[in-house]
C-alpha positions as CSV (number, residue, x, y, z in Angstrom):
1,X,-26.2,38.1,95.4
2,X,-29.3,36.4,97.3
3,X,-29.5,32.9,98.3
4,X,-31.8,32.3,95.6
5,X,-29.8,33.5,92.7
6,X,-26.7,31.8,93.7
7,X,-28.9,28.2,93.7
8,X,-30.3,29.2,90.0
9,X,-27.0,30.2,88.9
10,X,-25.4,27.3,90.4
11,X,-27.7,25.2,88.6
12,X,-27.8,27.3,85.1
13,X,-30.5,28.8,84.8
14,X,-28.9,32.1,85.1
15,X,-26.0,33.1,82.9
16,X,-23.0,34.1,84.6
17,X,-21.6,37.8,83.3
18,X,-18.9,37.3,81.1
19,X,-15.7,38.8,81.6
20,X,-15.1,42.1,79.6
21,X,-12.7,41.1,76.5
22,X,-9.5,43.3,76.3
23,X,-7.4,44.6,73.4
24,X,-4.3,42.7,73.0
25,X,-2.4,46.2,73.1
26,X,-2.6,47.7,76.3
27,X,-0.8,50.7,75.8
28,X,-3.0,53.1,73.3
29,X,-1.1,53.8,69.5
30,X,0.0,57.3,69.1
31,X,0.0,57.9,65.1
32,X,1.9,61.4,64.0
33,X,1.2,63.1,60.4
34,X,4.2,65.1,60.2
35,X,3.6,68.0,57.5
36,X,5.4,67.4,54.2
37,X,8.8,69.6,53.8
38,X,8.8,69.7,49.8
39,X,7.0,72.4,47.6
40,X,6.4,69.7,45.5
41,X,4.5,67.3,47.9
42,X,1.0,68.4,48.8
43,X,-0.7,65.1,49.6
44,X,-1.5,64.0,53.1
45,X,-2.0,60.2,54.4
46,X,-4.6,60.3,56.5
47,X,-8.4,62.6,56.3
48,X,-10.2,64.1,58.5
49,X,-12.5,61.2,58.1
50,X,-9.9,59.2,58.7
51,X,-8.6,60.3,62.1
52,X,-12.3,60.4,63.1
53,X,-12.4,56.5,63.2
54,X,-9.2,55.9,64.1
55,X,-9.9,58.5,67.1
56,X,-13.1,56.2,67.9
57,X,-11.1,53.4,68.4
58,X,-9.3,54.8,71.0
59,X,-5.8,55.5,68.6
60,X,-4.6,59.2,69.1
61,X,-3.5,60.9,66.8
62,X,-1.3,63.7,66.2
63,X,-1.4,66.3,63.2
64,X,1.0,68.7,62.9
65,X,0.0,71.8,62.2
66,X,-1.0,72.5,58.6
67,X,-0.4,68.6,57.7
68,X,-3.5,68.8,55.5
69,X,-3.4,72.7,54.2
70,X,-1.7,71.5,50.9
71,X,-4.6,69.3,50.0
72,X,-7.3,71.6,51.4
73,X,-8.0,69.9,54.8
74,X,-8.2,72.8,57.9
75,X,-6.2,72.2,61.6
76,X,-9.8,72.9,62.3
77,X,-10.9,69.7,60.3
78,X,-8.5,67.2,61.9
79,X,-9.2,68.8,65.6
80,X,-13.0,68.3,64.9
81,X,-12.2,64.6,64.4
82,X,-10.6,63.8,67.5
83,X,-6.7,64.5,66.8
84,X,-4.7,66.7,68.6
85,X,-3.0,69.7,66.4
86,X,1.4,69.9,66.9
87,X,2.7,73.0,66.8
88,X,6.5,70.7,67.6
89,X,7.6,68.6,64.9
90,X,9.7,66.6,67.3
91,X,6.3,65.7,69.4
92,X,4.9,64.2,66.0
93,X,8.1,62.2,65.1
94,X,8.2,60.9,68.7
95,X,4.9,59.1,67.8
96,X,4.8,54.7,68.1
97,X,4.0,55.2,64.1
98,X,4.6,57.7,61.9
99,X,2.7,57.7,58.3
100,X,4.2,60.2,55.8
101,X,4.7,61.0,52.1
102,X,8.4,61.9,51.6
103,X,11.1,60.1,53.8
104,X,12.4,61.7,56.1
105,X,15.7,63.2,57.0
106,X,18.2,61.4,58.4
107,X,18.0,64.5,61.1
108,X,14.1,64.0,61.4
109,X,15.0,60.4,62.2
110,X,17.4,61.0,64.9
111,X,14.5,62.3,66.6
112,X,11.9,59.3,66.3
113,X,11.5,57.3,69.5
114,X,13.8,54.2,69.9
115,X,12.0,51.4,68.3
116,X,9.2,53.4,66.8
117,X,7.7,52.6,63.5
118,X,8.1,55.1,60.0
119,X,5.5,54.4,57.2
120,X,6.4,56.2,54.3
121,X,7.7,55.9,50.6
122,X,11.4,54.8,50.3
123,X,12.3,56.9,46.5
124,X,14.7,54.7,45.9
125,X,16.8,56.9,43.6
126,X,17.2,59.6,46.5
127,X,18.4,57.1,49.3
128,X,21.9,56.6,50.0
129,X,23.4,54.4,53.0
130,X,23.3,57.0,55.3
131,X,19.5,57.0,55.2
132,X,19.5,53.2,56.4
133,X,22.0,53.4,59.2
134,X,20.2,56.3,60.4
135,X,16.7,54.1,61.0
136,X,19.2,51.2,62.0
137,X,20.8,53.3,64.8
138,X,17.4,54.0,66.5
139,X,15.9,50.6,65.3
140,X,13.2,51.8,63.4
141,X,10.9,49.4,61.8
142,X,10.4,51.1,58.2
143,X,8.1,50.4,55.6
144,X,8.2,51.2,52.5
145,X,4.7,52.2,50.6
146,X,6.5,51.1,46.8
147,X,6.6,47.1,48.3
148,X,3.7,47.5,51.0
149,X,1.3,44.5,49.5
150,X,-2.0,43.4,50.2
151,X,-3.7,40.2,51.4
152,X,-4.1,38.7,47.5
153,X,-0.7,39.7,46.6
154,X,-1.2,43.5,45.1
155,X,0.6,46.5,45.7
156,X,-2.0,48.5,46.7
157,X,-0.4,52.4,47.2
158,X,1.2,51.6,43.6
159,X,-1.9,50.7,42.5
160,X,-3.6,53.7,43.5
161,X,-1.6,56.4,42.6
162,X,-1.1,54.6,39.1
163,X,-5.0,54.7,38.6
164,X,-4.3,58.8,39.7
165,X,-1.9,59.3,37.2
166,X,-2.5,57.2,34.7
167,X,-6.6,59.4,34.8
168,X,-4.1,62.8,34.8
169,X,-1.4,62.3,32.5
170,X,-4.2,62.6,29.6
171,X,-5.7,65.6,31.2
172,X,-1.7,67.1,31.0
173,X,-0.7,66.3,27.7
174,X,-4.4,68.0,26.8
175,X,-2.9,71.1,28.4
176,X,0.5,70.9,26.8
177,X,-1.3,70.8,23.4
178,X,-3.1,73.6,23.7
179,X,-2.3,76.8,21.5
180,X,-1.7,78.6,25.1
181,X,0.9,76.5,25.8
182,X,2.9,76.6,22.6
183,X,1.8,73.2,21.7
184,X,0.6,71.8,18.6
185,X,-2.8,73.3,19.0
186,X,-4.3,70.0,19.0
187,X,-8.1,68.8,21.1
188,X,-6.9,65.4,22.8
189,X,-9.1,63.4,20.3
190,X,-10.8,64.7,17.8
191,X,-14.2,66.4,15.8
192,X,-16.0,65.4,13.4
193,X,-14.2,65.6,10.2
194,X,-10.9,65.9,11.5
195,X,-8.2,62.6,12.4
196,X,-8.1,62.0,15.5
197,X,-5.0,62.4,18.2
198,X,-2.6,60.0,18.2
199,X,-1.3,58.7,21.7
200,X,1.5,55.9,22.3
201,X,1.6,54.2,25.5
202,X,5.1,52.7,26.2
203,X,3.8,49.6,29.0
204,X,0.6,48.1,29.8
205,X,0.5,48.3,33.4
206,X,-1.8,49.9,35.7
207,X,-0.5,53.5,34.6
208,X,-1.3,52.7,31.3
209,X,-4.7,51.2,31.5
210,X,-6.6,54.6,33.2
211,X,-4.4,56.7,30.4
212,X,-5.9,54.6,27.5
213,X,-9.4,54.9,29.5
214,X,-9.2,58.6,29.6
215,X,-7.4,58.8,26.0
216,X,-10.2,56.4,24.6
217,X,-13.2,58.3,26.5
218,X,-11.8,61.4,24.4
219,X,-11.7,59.8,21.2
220,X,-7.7,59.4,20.4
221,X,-6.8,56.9,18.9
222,X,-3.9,54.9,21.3
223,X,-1.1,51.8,21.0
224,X,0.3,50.3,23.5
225,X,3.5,48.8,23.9
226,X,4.9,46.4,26.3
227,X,7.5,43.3,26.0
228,X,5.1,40.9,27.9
229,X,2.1,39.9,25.8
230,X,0.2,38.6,28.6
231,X,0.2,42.3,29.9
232,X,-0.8,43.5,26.3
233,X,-3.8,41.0,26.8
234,X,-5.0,42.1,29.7
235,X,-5.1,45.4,29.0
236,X,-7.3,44.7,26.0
237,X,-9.2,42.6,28.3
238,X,-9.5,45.2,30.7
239,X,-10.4,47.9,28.4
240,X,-12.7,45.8,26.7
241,X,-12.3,46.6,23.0
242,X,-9.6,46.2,20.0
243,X,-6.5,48.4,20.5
244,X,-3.1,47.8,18.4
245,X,-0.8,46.4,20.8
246,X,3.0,45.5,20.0
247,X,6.0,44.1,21.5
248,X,8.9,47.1,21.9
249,X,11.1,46.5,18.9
250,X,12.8,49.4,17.4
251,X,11.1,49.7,13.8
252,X,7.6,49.2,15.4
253,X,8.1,51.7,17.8
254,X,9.7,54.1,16.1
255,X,7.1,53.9,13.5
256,X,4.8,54.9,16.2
257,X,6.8,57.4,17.3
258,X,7.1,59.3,14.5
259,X,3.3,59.5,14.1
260,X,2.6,60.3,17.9
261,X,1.2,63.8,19.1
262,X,1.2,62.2,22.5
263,X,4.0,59.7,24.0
264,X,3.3,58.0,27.7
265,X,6.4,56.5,29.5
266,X,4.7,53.9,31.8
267,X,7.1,51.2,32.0
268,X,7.6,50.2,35.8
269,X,11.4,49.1,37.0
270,X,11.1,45.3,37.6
271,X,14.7,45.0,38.8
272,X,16.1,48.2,39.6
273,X,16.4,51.0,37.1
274,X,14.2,51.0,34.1
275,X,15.7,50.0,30.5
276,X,15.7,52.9,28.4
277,X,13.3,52.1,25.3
278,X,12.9,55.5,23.4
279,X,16.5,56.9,22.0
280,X,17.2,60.6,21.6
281,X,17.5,59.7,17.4
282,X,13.9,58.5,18.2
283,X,12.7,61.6,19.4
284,X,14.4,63.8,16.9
285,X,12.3,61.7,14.6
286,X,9.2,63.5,16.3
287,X,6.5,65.6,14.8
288,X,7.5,68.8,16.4
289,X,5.3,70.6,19.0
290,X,4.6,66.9,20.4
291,X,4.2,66.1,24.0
292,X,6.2,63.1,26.2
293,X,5.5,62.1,29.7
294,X,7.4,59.9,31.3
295,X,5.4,58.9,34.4
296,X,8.7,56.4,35.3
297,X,11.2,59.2,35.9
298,X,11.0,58.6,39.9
299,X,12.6,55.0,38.3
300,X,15.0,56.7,35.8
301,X,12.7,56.7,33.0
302,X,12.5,54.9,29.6
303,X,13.1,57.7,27.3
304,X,16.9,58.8,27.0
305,X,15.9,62.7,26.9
306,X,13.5,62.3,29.9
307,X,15.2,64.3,32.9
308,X,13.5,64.7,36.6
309,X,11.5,67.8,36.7
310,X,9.4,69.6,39.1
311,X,5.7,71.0,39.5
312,X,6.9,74.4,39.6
313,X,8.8,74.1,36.2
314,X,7.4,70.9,34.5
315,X,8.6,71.2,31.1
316,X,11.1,71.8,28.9
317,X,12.1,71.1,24.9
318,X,14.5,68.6,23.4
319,X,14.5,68.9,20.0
320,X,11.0,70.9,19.5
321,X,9.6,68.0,21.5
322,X,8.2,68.8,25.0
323,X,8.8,67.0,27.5
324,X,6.9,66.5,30.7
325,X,9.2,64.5,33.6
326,X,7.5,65.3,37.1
327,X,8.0,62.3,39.3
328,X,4.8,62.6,41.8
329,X,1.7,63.2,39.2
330,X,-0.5,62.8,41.5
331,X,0.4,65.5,43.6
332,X,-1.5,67.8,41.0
333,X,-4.7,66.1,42.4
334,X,-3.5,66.2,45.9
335,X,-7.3,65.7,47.8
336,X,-8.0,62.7,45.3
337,X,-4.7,61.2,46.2
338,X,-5.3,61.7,50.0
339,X,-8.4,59.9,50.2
340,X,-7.2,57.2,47.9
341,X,-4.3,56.6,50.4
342,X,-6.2,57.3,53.5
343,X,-8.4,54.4,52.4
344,X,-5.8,52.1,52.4
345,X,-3.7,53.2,55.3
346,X,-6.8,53.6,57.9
347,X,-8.1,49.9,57.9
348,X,-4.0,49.3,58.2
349,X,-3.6,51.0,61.0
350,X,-6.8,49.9,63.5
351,X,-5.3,46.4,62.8
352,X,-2.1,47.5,63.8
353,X,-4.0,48.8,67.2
354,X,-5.7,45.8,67.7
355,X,-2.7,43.2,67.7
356,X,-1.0,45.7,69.6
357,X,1.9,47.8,67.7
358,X,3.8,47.2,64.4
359,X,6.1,44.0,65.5
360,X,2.4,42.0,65.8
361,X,1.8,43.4,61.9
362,X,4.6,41.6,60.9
363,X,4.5,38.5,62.4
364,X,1.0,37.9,61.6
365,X,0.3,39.0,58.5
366,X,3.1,38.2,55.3
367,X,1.4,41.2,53.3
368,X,2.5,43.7,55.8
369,X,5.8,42.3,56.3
370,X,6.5,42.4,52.5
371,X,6.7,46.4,53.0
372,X,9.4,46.0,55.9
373,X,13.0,47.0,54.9
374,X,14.7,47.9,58.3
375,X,13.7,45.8,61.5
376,X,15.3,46.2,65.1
377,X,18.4,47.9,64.0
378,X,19.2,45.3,60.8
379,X,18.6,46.0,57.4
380,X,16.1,43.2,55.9
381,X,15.7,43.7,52.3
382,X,18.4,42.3,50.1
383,X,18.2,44.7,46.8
384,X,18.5,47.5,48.8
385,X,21.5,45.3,50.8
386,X,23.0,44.6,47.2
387,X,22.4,48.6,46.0
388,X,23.7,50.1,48.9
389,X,27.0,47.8,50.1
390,X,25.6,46.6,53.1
391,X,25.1,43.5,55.4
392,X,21.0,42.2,55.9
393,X,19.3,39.7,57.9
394,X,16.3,38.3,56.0
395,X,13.1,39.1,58.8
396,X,11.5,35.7,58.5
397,X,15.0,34.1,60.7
398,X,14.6,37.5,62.8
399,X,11.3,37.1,63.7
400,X,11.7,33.5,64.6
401,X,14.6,34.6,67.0
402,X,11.7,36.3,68.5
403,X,10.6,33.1,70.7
């Protein structure tokens, strides 16, 4: 620099360049999208799209190979976008996070990287204590997508595949009616001149609001039970229009019942497994040829002769009735589902790049914490603690040990 500049820039009249500001993370993340191992998953958490941003913020990531197929997304797609295609599983899973559908095995987590993080849903009902000591004994920070929250206190994956299958479940109990499918032979709502279809929700939670949407857009004619009332007024809130709503008593909803061409189990588990709320007796009382889907089996279900089924055999008959039990609905609509989650789980992750890694997620932000359920080799959330016989350390003490 001349004489000259360094008097003016002594004096201030010529800025000084300011020094170039650095991400807090040094290191850049690695994020791996294993391929789902189930027939019956086809989603994927992250888009094209998706990994396109993400890859213009410097975060690689890794796809295995034919990740995306299931949901109609090309290795082509996600190389385009900047990620680099796996033919090894074990070079995903060795990732600094890992975002998948399914848990995984407790042999897929012996080969995570010590101190890594796993994203993914917990299913509850297929856990055992194995599964925990497994993420313990490599100190895997988990998080589970069923208590992941938000900053205004939602649940946002919940949320969004209850919109999803709440939208379907009407579109499958259409199907189930049809004369082709040894239903009743019934249009899900009705023509002039004929009553329409009858449709009893059984909760008024998200699940329940998009399948009275979808049943009301058709023309059925819907009630809705649930044992809080201020969920029965919200719904009618939220739907904007005079339904018949009832508390779950036996007479009412048997009543119901009885009359019902199309029954939605949508009650969500508020402490552990779901009550049951619909007897066998009940659904012997039936008009035969009817439909039920119980969207809570993944919880145990609230109808005694619901059972777990699969996609590739969805149904089956207790007295006449059919019955529809598939846990992951919105599998059926697997690209839908995949940009709904990719939506939530991209922002996610280029904050989790710019405080630097998974540990900063949790100590700055409560919402993301919420979600955590192993941390640095201790269990941290007390139900699953109580469920599965085990010791925990609640995080907020292990975080604060921290400094």
């Amino acid at each position: 620099m001349s004489t000259e500049l360094s008097e003016l820039t002594s004096v201030g009249l010529i800025t000084k360049e300011s020094p170039l500001q650095v991400k807090k993370g040094a290191k850049p993340l690695h994020v791996g999208i294993p391929k789902e191992t189930s027939t019956q998953e086809k989603r994927v958490v992250l888009t094209p799209e998706a990994v396109g941003l993400l890859s213009n913020n410097d975060i690689q990531v890794i796809v295995e190979t034919g990740a995306g197929l299931s949901a109609k997304f090309k290795d082509q797609d996600y190389s385009d976008a900047g990620a680099k295609i796996a033919y090894s599983r074990t070079e995903v899973l060795t990732a600094d996070v890992v975002l998948k559908i399914d848990p995984l095995s407790i042999e897929e987590i012996a080969e995570m990287s010590p101190g890594s993080c796993l994203i993914s849903a917990l299913q509850l009902e297929k856990q055992d204590a194995e599964f925990i000591k497994a993420l313990n004994e490599k100190k895997i920070t988990a998080v589970a997508f069923e208590y992941l929250e938000d900053k205004v206190g939602g649940m946002p994956v919940v949320r969004a595949m209850s919109e999803i299958a709440g939208s379907t479940v009407m579109l499958i109990a259409a199907e189930y009616l049809s004369s082709v499918n040894e239903g009743k032979g019934l249009i899900l709502g009705g023509v002039t001149g004929v009553p329409p279809t009858q449709v009893v929700i059984i909760g008024a939670g998200t699940v329940a609001e998009y399948a009275a949407r979808t049943a009301i857009g058709l023309g059925a004619n819907i009630k809705v039970f649930d044992n809080h009332i201020y969920k029965l007024r919200r719904i009618k809130q939220l739907l904007g229009q005079q339904i018949h709503t009832s508390t779950i008593d036996n007479f009412s909803l048997g009543q119901a019942l009885a009359e019902a061409d199309v029954v939605i189990g949508a009650l969500r588990a508020e402490k552990g497994r779901n009550k049951i709320v619909v007897t066998e007796e009940m659904v012997a009382n039936m008009i035969h040829g009817s439909i039920i889907i119980d969207v809570s089996i993944d919880q145990g279900g609230c109808i005694e002769t619901a059972r777990m089924t699969t996609h590739d055999e969805p149904v089956y008959l207790v007295h006449d009735i059919i019955h529809y039990c598939v846990p992951n609905i919105a599998s059926r609509v697997a690209r839908t589902a995949s940009y709904s989650l990719s939506n939530i789980f991209t922002p996610l992750i280029l904050q989790m790049a710019d405080l630097g890694g998974a540990e900063e997620m949790i100590f700055n932000y409560k919402w993301f914490l919420r979600g955590v359920y192993t941390y640095r080799g201790s269990l941290t959330n007390a139900f699953l603690a109580r469920k599965f016989g085990l010791n925990h350390k609640e995080l907020q003490l292990l975080l604060a040990a921290r400094y």
